[in-house]
C-alpha positions in Angstrom: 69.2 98.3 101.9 71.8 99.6 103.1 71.7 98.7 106.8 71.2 95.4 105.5 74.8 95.2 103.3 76.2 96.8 106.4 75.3 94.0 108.9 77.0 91.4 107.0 79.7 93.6 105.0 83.3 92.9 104.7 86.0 95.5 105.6 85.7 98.4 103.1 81.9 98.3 102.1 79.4 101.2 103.3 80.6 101.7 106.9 83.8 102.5 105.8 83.3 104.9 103.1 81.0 107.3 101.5 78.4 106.5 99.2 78.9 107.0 95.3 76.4 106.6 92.8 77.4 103.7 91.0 79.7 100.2 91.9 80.6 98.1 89.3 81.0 94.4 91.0 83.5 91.9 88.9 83.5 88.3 90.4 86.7 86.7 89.0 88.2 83.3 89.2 91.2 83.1 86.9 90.6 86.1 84.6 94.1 87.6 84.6 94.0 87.4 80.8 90.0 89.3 80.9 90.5 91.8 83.4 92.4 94.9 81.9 90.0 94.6 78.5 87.2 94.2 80.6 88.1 97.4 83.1 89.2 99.5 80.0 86.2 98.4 78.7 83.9 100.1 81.6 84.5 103.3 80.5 80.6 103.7 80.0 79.8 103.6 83.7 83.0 105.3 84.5 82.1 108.0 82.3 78.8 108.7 83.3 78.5 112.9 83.5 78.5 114.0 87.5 79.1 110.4 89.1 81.3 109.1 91.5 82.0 105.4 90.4 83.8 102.8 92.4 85.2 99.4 90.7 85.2 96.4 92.6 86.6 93.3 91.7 86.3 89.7 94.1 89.0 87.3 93.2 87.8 83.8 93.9 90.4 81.8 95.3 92.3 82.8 91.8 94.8 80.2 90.9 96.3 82.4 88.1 97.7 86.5 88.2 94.1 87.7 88.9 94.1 89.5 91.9 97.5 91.3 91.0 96.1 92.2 87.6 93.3 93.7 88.8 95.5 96.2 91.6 97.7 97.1 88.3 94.9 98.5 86.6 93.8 100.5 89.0 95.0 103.4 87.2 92.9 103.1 84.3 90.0 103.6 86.5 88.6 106.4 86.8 86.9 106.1 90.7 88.1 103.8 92.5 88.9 99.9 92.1 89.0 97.7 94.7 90.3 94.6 95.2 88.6 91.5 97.4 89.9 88.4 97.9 88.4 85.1 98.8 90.7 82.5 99.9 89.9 79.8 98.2 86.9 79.5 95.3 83.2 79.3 96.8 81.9 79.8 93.4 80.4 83.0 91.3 77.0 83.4 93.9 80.2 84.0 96.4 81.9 86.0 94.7 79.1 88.3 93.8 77.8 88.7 97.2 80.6 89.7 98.5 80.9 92.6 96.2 77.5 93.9 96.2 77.6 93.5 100.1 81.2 95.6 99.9 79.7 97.6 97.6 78.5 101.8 98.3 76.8 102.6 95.2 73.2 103.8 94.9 73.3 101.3 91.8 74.7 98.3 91.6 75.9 96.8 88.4 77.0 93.2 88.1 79.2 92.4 84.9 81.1 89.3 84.1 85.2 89.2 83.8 84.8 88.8 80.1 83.2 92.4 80.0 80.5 91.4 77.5 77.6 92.6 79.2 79.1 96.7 79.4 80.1 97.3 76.0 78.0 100.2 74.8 75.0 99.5 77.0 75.9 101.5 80.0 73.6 104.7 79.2 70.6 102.4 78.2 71.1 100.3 81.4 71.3 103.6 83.8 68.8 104.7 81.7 65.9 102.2 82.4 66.8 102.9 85.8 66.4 106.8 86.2 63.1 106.2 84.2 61.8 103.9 87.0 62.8 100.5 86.9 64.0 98.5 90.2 66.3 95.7 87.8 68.0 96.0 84.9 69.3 92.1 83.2 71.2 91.8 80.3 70.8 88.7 78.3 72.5 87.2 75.7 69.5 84.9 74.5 66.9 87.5 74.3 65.6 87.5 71.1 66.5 91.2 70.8 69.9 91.3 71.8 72.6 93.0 69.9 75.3 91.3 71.4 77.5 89.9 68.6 79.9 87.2 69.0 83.4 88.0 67.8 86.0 85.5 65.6 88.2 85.2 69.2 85.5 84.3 71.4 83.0 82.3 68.8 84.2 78.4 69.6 83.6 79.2 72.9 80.2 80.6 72.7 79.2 77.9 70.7 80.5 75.8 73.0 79.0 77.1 76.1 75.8 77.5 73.9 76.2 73.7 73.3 77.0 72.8 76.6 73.8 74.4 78.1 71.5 73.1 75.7 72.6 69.6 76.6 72.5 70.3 80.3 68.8 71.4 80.1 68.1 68.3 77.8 69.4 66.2 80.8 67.6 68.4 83.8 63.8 67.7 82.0 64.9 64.2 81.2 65.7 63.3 84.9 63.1 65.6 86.5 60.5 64.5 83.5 59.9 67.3 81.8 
């Protein structure tokens, strides 16, 4: 795996440094308002006894404060954070290869800018991992999740919840499903 990052890595993945045992890859496209909750909020990973953690964050052709958000928390990490920059947008799948290609951790975890997939799962997640498995995906649609939707973020939940439901009602219609 990791010869494979290496041959197509940007400047400051695994050639450049030493391996640690966990990154934490953020793709971001106009989260200034997100980032510092959502990097205070790693504390999980960050925290874990014995590891060296590295923070990585890709801005994605940011129009807003992203990027220089994400350099002024830096000091609420406790590895160290990273900051990549694409040029101009080229869309989440970008932005998250980029990371995990940059990336030097053994493990690999891939969060969202709104931080709701870390909150209090970290241990379970690195867990199921050191018991054996190659993948670990949270969800917030499995039927046991215990993610919980909060008054600030619950019109847009529904909204994306909405959204996608609609979007998938149109997919089978035109593909005749």
């Amino acid at each position: 795996l990791t010869s494979q990052r290496a041959a197509g890595c940007p400047p400051g993945g695994p050639l450049t440094g030493e391996r640690v045992d966990i990154s934490v890859v953020i793709p971001a496209f106009n989260e200034a308002a997100n980032l510092p909750r959502t990097i205070a909020r790693l504390d999980g990973f960050l925290d874990s006894p014995g590891a060296d953690v590295e923070v990585i964050v890709v801005d994605d052709g940011s129009f807003d404060d992203t990027a220089e958000v994400a350099e002024a928390a830096r000091a609420a990490v406790a590895g160290e954070l990273r900051v990549l920059r694409h040029g101009a947008n080229r869309g989440k799948g970008a932005a998250v290869r980029t990371g995990v290609l940059a990336s030097r951790g053994d493990v690999v975890v891939v969060t969202d800018a709104d931080g709701n997939y870390v909150t209090g799962c970290a241990r379970a997640y690195l867990g199921a991992l050191r018991r054996g498995a190659d993948v670990v995906l949270a969800s917030r649609a499995h039927a046991r999740s215990t993610w919980r939707v909060t008054p600030a973020s619950a019109s847009y939940v529904h909204r994306r919840r909405a959204m996608g439901r609609v979007f998938n009602a149109l997919v089978r219609a035109i593909v005749g499903l």
